[in-house]
C-alpha positions in Angstrom: -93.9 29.3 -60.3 -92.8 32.0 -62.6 -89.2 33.5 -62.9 -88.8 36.6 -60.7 -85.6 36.8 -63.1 -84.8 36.1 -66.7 -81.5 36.9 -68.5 -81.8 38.9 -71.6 -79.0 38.3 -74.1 -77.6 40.7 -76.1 -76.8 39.9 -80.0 -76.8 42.4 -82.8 -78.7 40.4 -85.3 -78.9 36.7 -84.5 -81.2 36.4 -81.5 -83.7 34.4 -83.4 -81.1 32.1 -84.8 -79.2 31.7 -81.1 -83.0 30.9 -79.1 -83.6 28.0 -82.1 -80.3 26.8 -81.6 -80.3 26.4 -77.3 -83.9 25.2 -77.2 -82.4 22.5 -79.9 -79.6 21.6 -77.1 -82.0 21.3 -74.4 -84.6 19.4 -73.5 -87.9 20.5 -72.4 -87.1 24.2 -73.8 -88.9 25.7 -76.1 -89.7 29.5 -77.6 -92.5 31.3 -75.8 -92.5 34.2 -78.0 -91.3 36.3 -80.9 -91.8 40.5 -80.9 -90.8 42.6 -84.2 -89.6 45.9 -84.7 -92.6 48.4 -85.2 -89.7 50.6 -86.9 -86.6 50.8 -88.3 -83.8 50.9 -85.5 -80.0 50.3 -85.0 -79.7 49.0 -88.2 -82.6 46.6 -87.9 -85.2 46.7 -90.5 -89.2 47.1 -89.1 -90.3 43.9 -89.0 -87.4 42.1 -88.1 -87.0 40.0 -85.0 -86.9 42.8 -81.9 -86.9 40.0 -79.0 -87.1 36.1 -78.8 -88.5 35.0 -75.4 -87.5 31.0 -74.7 -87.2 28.9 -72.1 -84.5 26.2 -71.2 -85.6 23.7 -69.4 -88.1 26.0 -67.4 -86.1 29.1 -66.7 -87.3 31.9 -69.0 -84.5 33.6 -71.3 -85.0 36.7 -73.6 -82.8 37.4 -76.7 -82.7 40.9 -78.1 -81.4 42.0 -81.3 -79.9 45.6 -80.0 -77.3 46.0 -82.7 -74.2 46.3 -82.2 -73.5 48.2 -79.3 -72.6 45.4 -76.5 -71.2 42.1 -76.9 -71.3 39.5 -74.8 -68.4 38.4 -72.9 -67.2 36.0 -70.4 -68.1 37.5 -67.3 -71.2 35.9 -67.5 -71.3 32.2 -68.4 -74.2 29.7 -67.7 -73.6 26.4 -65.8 -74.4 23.3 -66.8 -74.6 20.8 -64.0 -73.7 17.2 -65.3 -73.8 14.1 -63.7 -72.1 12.0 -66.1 -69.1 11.8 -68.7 -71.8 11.1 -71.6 -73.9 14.5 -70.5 -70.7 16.5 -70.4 -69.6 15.2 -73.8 -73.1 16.3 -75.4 -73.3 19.5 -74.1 -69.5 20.5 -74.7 -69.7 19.1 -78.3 -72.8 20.7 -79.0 -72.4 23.9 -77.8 -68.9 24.1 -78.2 -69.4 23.8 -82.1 -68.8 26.2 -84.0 -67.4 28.4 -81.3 -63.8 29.7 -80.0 -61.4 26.9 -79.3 -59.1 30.0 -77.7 -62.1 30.0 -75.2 -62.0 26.5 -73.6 -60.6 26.0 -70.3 -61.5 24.1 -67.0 -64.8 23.0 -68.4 -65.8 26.9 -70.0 -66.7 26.9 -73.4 -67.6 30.0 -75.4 -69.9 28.7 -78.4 -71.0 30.6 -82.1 -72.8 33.4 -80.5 -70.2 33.9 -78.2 -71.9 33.1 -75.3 -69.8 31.2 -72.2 -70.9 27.9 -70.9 -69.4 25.8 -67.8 -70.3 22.2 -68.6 -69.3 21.2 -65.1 -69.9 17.7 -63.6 -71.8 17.7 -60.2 -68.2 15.7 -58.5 -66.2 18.8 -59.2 -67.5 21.1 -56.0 -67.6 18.7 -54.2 -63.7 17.6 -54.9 -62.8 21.4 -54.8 -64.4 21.7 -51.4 -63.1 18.2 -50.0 -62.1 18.1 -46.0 -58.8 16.7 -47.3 -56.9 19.7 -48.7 -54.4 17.3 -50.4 -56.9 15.9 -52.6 -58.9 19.1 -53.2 -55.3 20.7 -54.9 -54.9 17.8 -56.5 -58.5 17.7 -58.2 -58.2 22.1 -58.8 -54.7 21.3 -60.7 -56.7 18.7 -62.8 -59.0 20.5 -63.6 -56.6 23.3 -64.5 -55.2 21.1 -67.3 -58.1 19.7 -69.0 -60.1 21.8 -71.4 -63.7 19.7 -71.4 -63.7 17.7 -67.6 -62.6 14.3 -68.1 -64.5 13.0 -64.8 -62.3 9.4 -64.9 -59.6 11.6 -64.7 -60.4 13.8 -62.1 -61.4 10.8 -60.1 -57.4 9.2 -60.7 -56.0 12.8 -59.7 -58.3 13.4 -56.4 -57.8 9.8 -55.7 -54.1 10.6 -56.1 
């Protein structure tokens, strides 16, 4: 089945350089495509990389150099579902690398292109949205103080 939608990233110049670096993080990803410039436009060079098309692990991305009009922010941030501590550590050390240590909180990172991530372990919801309300604050202030999700942690804390 094909993607009815795929997210096109912004970047003024570094698409190229930001698809090679996620389908590196990821398994099963891998570039589908690479379109050039037929001209010269905003400040990009005909020739140069237009649009990288990749996939990550099956859902289609597209990365466009468009110059530097728009940046991307943190109002959209890709989740990463995790199901245990070693998975979280990979993913928030690799893709937090590089990136804004201002920009980590409750399991959001914001890596080198300044794209935001949630490495989030699959417990977390379900903590959050536990019958007990005791142990569902008790997990949400947890989580409140940790930067990357320390799931023995949030286990002690929702365990109270």
């Amino acid at each position: 089945m094909t993607n009815k939608i795929t997210p096109c990233l912004w970047f003024d110049t570094r698409a190229e350089d930001a698809a090679r670096f996620y389908v590196s993080v990821f398994k099963d990803s891998k570039i589908t495509s690479i379109g050039r410039y037929p001209q010269d436009m905003h400040d990009n060079k005909a020739g140069s990389v237009m649009i990288v098309a990749f996939e990550l692990n099956g859902q289609s991305f597209t990365a466009l150099n468009g110059g530097p009009f728009f940046k991307l922010s943190e109002a959209v941030s890709f989740q990463i579902e995790c199901t245990t501590q070693e998975e979280v550590d990979y993913y928030w050390e690799t893709l937090s690398a590089g990136g804004d240590p201002e920009c980590q909180q409750c399991g959001w990172l914001k890596d080198q292109f300044g794209l935001s991530w949630q490495v989030v372990p699959t417990i977390v919801p379900e903590m959050m949205t536990d019958a007990d309300p005791a142990k569902a604050q008790r997990a949400f202030q947890a989580v409140l103080q940790m930067k990357k999700i320390d799931i023995a942690a949030l286990q002690r804390a929702f365990a109270g």
